[in-house]
C-alpha positions in Angstrom: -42.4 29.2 -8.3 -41.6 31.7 -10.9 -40.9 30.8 -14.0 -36.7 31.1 -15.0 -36.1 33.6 -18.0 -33.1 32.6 -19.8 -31.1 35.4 -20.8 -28.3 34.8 -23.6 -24.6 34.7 -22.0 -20.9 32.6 -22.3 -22.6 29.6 -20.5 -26.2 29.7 -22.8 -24.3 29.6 -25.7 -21.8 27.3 -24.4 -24.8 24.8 -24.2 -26.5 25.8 -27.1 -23.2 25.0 -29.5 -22.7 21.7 -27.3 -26.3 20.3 -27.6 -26.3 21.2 -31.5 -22.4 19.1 -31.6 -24.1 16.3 -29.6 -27.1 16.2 -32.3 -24.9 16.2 -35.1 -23.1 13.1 -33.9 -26.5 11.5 -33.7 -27.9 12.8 -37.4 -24.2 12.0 -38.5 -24.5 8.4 -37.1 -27.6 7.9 -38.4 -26.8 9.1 -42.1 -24.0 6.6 -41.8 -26.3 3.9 -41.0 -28.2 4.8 -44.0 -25.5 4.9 -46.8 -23.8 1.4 -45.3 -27.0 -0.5 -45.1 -26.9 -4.2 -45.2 -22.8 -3.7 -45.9 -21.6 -3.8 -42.1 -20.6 -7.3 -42.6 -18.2 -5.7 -45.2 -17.5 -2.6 -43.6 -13.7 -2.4 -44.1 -14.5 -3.4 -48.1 -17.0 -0.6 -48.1 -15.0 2.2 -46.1 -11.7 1.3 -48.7 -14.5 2.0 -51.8 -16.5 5.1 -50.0 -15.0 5.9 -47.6 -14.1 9.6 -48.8 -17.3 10.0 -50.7 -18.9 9.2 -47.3 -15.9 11.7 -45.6 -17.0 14.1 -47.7 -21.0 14.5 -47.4 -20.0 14.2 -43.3 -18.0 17.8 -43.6 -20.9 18.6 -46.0 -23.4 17.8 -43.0 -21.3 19.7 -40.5 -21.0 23.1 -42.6 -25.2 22.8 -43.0 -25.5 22.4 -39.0 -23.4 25.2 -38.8 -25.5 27.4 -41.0 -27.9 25.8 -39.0 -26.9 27.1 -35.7 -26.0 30.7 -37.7 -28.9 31.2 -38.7 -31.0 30.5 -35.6 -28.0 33.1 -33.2 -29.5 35.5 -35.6 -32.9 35.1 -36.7 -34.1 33.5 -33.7 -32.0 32.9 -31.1 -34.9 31.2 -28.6 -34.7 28.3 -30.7 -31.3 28.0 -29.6 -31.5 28.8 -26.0 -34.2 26.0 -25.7 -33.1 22.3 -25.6 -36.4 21.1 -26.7 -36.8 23.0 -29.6 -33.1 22.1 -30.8 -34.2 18.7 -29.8 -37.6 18.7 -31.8 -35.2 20.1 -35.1 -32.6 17.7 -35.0 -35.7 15.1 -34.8 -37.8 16.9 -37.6 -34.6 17.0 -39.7 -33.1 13.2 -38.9 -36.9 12.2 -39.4 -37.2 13.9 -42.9 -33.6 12.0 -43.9 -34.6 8.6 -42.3 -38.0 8.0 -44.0 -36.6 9.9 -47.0 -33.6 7.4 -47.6 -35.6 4.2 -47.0 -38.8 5.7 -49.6 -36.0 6.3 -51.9 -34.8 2.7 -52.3 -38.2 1.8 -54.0 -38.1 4.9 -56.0 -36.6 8.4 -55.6 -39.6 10.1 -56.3 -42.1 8.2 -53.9 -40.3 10.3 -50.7 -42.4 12.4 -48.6 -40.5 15.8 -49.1 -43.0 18.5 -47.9 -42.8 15.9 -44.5 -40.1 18.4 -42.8 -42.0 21.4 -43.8 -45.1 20.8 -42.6 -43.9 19.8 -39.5 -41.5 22.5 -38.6 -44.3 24.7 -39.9 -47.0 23.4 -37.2 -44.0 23.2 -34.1 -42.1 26.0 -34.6 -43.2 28.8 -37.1 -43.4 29.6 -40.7 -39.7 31.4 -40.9 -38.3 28.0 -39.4 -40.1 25.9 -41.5 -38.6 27.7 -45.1 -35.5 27.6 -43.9 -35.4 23.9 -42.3 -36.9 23.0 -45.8 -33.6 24.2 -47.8 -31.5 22.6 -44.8 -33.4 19.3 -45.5 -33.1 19.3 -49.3 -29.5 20.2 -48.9 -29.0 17.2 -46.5 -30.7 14.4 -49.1 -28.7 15.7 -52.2 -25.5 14.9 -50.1 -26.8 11.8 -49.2 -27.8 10.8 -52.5 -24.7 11.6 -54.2 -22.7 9.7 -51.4 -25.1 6.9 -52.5 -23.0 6.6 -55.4 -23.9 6.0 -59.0 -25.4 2.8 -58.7 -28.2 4.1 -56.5 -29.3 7.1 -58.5 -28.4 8.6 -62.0 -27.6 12.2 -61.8 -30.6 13.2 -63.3 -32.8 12.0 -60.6 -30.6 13.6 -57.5 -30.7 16.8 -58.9 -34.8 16.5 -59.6 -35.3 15.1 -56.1 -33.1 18.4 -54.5 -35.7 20.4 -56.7 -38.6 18.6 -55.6 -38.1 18.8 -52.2 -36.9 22.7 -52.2 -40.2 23.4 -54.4 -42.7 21.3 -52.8 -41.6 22.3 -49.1 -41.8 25.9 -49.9 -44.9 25.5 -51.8 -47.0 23.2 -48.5 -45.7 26.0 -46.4 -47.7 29.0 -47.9 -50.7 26.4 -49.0 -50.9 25.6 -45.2 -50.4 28.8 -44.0 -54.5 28.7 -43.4 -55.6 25.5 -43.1 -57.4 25.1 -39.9 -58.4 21.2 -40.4 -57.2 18.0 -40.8 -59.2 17.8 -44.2 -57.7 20.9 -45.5 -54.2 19.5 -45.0 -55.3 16.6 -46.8 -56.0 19.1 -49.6 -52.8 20.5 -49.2 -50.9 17.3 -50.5 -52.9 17.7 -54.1 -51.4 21.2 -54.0 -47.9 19.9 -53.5 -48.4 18.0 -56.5 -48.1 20.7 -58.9 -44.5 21.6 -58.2 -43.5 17.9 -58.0 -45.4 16.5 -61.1 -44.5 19.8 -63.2 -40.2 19.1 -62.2 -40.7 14.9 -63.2 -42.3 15.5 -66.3 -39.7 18.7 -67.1 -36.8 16.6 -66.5 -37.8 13.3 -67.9 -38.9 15.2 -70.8 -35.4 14.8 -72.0 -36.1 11.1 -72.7 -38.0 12.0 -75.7 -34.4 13.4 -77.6 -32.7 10.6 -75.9 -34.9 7.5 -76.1 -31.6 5.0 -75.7 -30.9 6.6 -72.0 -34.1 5.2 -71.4 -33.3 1.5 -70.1 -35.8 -1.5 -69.9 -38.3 -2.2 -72.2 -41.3 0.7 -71.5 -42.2 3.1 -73.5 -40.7 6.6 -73.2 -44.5 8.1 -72.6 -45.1 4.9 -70.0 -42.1 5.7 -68.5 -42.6 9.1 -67.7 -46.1 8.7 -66.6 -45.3 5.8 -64.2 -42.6 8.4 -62.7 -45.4 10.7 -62.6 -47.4 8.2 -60.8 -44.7 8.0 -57.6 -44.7 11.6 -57.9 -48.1 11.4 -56.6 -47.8 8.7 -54.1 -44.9 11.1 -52.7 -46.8 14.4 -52.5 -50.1 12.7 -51.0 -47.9 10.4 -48.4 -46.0 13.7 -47.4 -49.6 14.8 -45.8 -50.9 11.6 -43.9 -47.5 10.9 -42.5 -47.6 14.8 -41.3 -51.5 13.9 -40.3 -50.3 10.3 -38.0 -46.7 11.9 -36.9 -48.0 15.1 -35.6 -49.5 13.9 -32.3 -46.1 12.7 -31.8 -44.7 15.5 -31.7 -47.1 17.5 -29.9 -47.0 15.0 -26.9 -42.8 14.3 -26.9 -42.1 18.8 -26.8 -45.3 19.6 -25.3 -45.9 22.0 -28.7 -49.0 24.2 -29.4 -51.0 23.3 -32.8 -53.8 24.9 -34.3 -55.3 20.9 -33.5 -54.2 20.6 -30.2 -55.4 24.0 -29.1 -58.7 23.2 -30.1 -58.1 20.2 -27.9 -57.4 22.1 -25.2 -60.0 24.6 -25.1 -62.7 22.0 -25.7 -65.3 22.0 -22.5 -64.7 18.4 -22.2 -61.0 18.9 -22.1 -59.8 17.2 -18.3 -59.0 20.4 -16.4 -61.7 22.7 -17.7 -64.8 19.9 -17.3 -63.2 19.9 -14.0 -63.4 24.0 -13.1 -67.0 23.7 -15.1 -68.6 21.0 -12.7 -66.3 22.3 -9.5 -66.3 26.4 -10.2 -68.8 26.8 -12.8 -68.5 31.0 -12.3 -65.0 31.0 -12.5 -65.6 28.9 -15.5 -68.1 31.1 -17.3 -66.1 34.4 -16.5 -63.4 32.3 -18.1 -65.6 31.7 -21.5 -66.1 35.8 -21.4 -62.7 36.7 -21.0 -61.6 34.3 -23.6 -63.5 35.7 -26.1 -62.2 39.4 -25.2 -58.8 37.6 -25.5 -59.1 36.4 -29.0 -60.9 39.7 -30.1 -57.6 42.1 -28.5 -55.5 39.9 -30.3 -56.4 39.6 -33.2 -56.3 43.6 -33.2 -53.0 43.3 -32.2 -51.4 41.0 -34.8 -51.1 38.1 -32.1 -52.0 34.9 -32.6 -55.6 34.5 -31.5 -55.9 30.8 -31.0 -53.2 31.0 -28.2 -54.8 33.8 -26.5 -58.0 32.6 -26.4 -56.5 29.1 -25.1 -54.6 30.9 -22.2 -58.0 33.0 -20.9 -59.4 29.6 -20.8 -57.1 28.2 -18.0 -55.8 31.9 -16.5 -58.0 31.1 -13.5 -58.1 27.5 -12.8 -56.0 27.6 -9.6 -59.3 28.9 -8.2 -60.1 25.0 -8.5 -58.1 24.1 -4.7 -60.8 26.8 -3.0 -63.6 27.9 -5.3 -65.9 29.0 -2.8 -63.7 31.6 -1.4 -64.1 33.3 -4.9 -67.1 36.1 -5.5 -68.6 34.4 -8.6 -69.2 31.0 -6.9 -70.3 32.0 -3.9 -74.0 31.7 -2.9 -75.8 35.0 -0.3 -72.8 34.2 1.9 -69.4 35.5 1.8 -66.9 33.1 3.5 -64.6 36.3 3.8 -66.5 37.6 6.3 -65.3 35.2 9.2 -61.6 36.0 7.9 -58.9 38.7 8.3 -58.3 40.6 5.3 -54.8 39.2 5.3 -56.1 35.9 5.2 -58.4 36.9 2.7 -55.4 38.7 0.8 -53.4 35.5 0.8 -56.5 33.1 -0.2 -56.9 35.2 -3.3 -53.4 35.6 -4.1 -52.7 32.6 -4.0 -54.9 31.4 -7.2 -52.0 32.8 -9.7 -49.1 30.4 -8.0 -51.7 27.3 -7.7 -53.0 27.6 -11.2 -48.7 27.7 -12.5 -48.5 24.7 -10.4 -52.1 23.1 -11.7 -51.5 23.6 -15.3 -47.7 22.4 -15.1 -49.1 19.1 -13.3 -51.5 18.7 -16.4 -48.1 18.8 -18.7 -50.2 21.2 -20.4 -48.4 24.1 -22.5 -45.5 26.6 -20.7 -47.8 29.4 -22.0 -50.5 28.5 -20.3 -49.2 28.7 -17.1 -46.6 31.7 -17.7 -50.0 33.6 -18.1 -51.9 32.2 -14.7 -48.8 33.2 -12.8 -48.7 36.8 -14.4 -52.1 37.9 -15.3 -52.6 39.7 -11.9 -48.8 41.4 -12.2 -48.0 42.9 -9.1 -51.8 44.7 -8.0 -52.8 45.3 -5.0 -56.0 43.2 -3.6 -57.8 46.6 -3.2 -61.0 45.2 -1.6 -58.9 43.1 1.2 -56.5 46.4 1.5 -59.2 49.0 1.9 -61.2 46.5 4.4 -57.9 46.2 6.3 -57.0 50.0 6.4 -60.5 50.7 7.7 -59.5 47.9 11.0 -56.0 49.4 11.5 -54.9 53.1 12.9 -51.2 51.9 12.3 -49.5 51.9 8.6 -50.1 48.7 6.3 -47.6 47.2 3.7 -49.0 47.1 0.9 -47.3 44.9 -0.7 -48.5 42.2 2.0 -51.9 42.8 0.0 -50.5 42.9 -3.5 -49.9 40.1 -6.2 -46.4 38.4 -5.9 -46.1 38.4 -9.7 -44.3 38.5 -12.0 -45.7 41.5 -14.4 -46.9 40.1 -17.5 -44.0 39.3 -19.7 -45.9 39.0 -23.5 -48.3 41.0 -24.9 -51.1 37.9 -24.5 -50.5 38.1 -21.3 -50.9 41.6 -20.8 -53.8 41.3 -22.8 -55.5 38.7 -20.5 -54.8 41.2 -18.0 -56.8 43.8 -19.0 -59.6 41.4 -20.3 -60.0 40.0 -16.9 -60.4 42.9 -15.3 -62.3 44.5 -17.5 -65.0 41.8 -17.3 -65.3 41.8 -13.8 -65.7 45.1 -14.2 -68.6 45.3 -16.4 -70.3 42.9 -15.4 -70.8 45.0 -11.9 -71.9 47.3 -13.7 -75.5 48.5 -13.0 -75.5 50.4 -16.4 -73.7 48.9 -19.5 -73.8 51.8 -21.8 -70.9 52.7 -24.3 -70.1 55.3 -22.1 -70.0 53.9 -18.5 -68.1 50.7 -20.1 -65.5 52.9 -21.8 -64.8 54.6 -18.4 -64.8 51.7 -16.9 -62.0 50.0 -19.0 -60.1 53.0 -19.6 -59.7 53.6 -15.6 -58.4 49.7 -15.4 -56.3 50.3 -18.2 -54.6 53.8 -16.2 -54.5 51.8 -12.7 -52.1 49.2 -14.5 -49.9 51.5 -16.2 -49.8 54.3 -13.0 -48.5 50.6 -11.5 -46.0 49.7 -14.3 -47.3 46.5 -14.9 -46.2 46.6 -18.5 -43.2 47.6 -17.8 -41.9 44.2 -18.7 -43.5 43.1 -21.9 -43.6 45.2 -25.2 -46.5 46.8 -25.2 -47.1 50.0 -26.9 -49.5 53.1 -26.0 -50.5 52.3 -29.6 -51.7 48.7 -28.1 -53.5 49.5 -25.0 -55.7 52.2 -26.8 -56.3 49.6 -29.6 -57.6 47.3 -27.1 -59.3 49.4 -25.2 -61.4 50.3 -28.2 -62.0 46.4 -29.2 -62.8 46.3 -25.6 -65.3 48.6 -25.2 -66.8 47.3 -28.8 -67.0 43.5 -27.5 -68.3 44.2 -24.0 -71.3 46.7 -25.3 -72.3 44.0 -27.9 -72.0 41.2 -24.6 -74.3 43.4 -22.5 -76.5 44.8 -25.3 -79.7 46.6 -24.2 -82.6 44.1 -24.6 -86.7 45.2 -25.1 -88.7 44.2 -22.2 -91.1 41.3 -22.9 -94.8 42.0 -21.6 -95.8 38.8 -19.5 -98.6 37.0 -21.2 -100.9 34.0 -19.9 -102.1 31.7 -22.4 -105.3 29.7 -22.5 -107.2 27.7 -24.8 -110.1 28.9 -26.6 -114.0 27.8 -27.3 -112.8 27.1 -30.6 -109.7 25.1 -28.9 -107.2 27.6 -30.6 -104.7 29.3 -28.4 -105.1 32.3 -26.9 -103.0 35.2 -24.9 -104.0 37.8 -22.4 -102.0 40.4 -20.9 -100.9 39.7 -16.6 
């Protein structure tokens, strides 16, 4: 089963405008919940008081879904023509608000604002993360000002829609390379700076106006103490992101830095499996893995995910490893099969591996790149054995891949680095030389075959990668000195001794 591409028409966005309605109801609903409280016994007292303040940050709500949903046709429009991902937004966003509202009755200050940053960071990207962040703010300043006077004082609202704008924006670019758990940790100290600079700016003010100070502190105390939540807000923005994340990753099935590492671990379910059941399939994945992440990062891709998706490109060998060359033994199980058997055997790894990874619920990537890493090729060994049994004319396609053609530039990638390690490992010679003809002749074969035809890949690319390439697979299969076999003995003295075979 190939995998469905979505292409934007009347219908997608038909859907896309519906699902995004059918959320705002919810966050609506839920925003309501929040600003009636305890007060449903009295709701027709509290709807005659509020009820066009709470009329008002409603329309308010709709116009920033709105921009929402603008901003997404435009900027990124996948978002959009995916239900999860408008699901996981509307759950970051009504997530951000819920917790945000309920910290807020203890004290403003004490809310977790970076929470919706760091999140939308990790799920979805940094672009989506800045601009969900100003969404969010946005959101909680209505809120708070339909709260009405007794809940806040101006002063406050306006410093929390600061806070949360600054700090967001801020745990977004401090983030942006923090490849552990402990370095997130980190990040919430660095959040702190925006958020304890804005409290002690605004409260500042105290100081000409002592008598707008009420209760019996201190105007220093005061501000401190302020100070203080300030700090419980910016640290608890971090561990929630730290014990919420999982969550998420499991509810959309999302790739993280942490669950990727996860994933790629040898202990992981589906790779201890193709370890213990195809340990050469498993070990040419290792290689091509590492020729993954090195092409990518040449390319500007993201590393982490190639390198994940050469780890798993060949685990449909896993429902026949022994009819596969590099865990076979002296004896070729080929040889008792015709080549169109043979051709369909082998063929067949692409589909299974699709259907393996999706059974795992393991990432859409994943499996997009089992299915397509072998395009459209021809099983040449199969097609040339069968041409050499036949006088009569042979489809080729009956021999060839069923595809489809790689459809991302990973993908592609994975292509090349699969092939190309095949390739050189054959190789009786490794030089620089015979490894650069080697991976320049796969690299003609797949484009005289227009297997990029369908991703966007540049000439620019595949002569970038076939230099990284050729630099990775010459420092794999390095020349080594050969060591002169020695026999050692003990001495008269009882010291050791060596003598030349």
């Amino acid at each position: 089963m190939k995998p469905i591409k979505t292409q934007w028409n009347k219908q997608q966005a038909i859907k896309s405008i519906v699902l995004f309605l059918v959320y705002f109801a919810l966050l609506a609903l839920l925003s309501f919940f929040l600003l009636v409280g305890t007060r449903l016994n009295s709701l027709s007292v509290v709807m005659r008081e509020n009820g066009s303040r709470y009329l008002y940050a409603l329309c308010c709500l709709f116009l920033l879904v709105a921009i929402t949903y603008v901003y997404f046709f435009f900027e990124n429009r996948g978002i959009l023509m995916s239900g999860k991902n408008t699901a996981l937004l509307f759950c970051v966003l009504g997530l951000q608000i819920g917790v945000s509202f309920g910290v807020g009755q203890m004290n403003i200050y004490m809310r977790p604002v970076a929470l919706v940053s760091l999140l939308t960071l990790m799920l979805l990207g940094r672009r989506e993360a800045a601009f969900m962040t100003v969404i969010a703010a946005l959101a909680m300043f209505v809120l708070d000002n339909a709260s009405g006077a007794d809940a806040y004082t101006q002063k406050e609202i306006y410093a929390s829609l600061l806070i949360a704008f600054s700090s967001g924006i801020v745990s977004i670019f401090a983030c942006a390379c923090a490849k552990t758990r402990f370095r997130i940790i980190l990040v919430g100290f660095i959040i702190l700076i925006p958020v304890l600079f804005i409290i002690a700016l605004l409260e500042l003010t105290l100081f000409v106006s002592p008598e707008a100070l009420q209760g019996t502190l201190p105007t220093a105390e005061y501000i401190f103490i302020q100070m203080g939540y300030g700090v419980i807000g910016g640290i608890s923005s971090t561990v929630l992101f730290l014990a919420i994340l999982p969550i998420f990753e499991w509810m959309f099935n999302c790739l993280t830095v942490y669950r990727l590492r996860e994933l790629t671990s040898h202990d992981s379910r589906l790779l201890r499996k193709l370890r213990t059941e195809a340990p050469g399939t498993f070990n040419h994945s290792v290689s091509v893995a590492q020729l993954a992440e090195s092409c990518a990062a040449a390319l500007g891709e993201n590393a982490d995910f190639a390198r994940a998706a050469a780890y798993y490109h060949d685990v449909g060998k896993l429902h026949q490893p022994e009819y596969f060359t590099e865990n076979q033994g002296d004896y070729n199980l080929h040889d008792e099969l015709t080549p169109e058997l043979s051709a369909d055997i082998i063929r067949s790894h692409a589909h299974d591996g699709y259907e393996l990874i999706r059974s795992h619920h393991l990432p859409q990537l994943f499996a997009d790149v089992a299915l397509q890493h072998h395009g459209t090729l021809p099983i040449r060994y199969f097609y040339a054995k069968a041409l050499k049994m036949t006088d009569g004319e042979l489809n080729i396609e009956d021999f060839s891949y069923s595809g489809p053609k790689p459809q991302t530039r990973i993908a592609a990638i994975i292509m090349i680095a699969d092939a190309a390690e095949a390739s050189v490992r054959a190789l009786p010679n490794r030089t620089q030389e015979t490894v650069e003809e080697a991976v320049r002749k796969i690299i003609e074969e797949r484009m005289e075959l227009e297997q990029f035809s369908e991703c966007a890949i540049t000439m620019q690319d595949l002569a970038l990668i076939r230099r990284t390439l050729v630099d990775t697979l010459t420092g794999v299969y390095h020349r080594r000195v050969s060591y002169p076999g020695l026999r050692y003995k003990k001495g008269k003295d009882g010291k050791t001794e060596g003598e030349n075979e």
